[in-house]
C-alpha positions as CSV (number, residue, x, y, z in Angstrom):
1,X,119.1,62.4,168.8
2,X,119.8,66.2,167.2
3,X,118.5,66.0,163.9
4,X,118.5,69.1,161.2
5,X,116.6,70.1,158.2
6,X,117.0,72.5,155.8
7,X,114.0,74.4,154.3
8,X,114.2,76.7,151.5
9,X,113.4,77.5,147.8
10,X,114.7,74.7,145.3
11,X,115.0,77.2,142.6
12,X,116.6,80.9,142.5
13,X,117.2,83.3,139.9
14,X,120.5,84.7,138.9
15,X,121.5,87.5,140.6
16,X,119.1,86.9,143.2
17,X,119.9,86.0,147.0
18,X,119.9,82.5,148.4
19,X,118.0,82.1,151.6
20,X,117.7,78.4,153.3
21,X,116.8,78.1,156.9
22,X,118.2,75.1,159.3
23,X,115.5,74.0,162.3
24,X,117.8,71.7,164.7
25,X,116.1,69.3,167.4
26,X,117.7,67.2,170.1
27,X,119.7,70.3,171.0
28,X,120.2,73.9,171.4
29,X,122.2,75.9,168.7
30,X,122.9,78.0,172.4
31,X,124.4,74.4,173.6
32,X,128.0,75.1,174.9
33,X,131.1,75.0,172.4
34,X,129.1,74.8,169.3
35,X,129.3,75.9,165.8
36,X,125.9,75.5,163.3
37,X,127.5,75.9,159.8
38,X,126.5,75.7,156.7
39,X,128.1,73.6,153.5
40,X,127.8,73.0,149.9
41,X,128.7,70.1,147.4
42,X,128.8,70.1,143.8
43,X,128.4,66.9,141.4
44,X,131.9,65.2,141.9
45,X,133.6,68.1,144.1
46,X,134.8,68.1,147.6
47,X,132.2,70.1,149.8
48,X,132.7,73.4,150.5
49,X,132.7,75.4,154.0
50,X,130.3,78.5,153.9
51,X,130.0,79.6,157.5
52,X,128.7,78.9,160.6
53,X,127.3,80.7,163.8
54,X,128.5,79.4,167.0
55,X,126.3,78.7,170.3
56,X,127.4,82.7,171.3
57,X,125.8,84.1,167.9
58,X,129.6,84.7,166.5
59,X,129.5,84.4,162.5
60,X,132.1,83.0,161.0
61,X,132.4,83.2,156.9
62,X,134.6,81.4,154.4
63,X,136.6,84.1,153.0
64,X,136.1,83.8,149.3
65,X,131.7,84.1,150.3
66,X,132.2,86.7,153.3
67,X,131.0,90.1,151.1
68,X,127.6,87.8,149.9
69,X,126.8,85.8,152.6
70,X,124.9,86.5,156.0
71,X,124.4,83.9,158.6
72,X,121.8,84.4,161.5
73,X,120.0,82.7,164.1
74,X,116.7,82.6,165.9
75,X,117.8,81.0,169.5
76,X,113.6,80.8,170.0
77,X,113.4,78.8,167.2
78,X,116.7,76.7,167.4
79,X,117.1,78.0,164.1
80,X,119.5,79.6,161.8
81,X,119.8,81.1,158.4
82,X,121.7,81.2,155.4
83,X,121.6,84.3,152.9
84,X,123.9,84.3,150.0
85,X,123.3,87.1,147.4
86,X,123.6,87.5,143.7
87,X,123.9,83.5,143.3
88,X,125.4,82.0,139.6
89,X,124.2,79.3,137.7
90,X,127.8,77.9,139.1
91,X,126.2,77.7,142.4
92,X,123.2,75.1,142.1
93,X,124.6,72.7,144.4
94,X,123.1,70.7,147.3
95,X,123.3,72.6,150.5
96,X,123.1,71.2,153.9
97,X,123.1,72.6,157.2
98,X,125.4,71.1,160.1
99,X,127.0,71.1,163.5
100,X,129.5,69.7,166.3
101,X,132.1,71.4,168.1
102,X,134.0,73.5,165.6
103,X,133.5,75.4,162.0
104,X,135.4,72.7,159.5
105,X,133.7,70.4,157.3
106,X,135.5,67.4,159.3
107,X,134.2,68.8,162.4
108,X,130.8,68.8,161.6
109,X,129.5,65.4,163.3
110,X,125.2,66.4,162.7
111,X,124.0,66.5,159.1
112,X,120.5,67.6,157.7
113,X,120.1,65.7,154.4
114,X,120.7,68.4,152.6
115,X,118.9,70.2,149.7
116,X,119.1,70.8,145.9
117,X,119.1,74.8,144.6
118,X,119.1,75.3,141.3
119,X,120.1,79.0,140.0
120,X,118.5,79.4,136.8
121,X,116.0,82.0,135.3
C-alpha cells in the first residue's frame, strides 16, 4: 500500500518561503516511470498543479510558480520537498503531496491527505 504524508509548518508569513516535505512508503520515489508532484486546492477552486520530480530526479514546474518554486528529493529518505518563496495571503490553501505515472493532477493515483498553510503575519 504507498501511502504519503506531508509535514510542514501550518502557518507562514508573507513574503516568506513555503517549505512542506512529502515521506512516501510502499514504494520508491526512484520506482520506474514515476512522477512525485505536488498540488494545491483552494476553498471551492479546482486544484492546482505545482510540480513534481520524477523517479530520475527531473523537476518539472507549473509555469506561472517556476521562478518561486524549488522541488527536491532525498532518494535515502523516499522523500521530496516543496519550497515556494515569497508566499501571499492568496496562497493559504491545503497542499498535498502525490504520485502515479505522470505530472497532471488526473494522473496522480497516490494522495497524502493533504495539509492546511495559512500565510498570514
Amino acid at each position: 500500500q504507498v501511502q504519503l504524508q506531508e509535514s510542514g509548518p501550518g502557518l507562514v508569513k508573507p513574503s516568506d518561503t513555503l517549505s512542506l516535505n512529502c515521506t512516501v512508503s510502499g514504494k520508491s520515489i526512484t520506482a520506474s516511470a514515476h512522477y512525485w508532484s505536488w498540488i494545491r486546492q483552494a476553498p471551492g477552486k479546482e486544484r492546482e498543479w505545482i510540480g513534481a520530480v520524477s523517479y530520475t530526479g527531473l523537476v518539472y514546474w507549473s509555469p506561472a510558480l517556476k521562478s518561486r518554486t524549488t522541488i527536491s528529493r532525498d532518494t535515502n529518505k523516499n522523500q521530496y520537498t516543496l519550497q515556494l518563496r515569497l508566499a501571499t495571503p492568496e496562497e493559504a490553501d491545503v497542499y498535498s503531496c502525490g504520485g502515479d505515472r505522470g505530472t497532471a493532477v488526473e494522473k496522480v493515483s497516490y494522495w497524502g491527505k493533504g495539509t492546511l498553510v495559512t500565510v498570514s503575519s
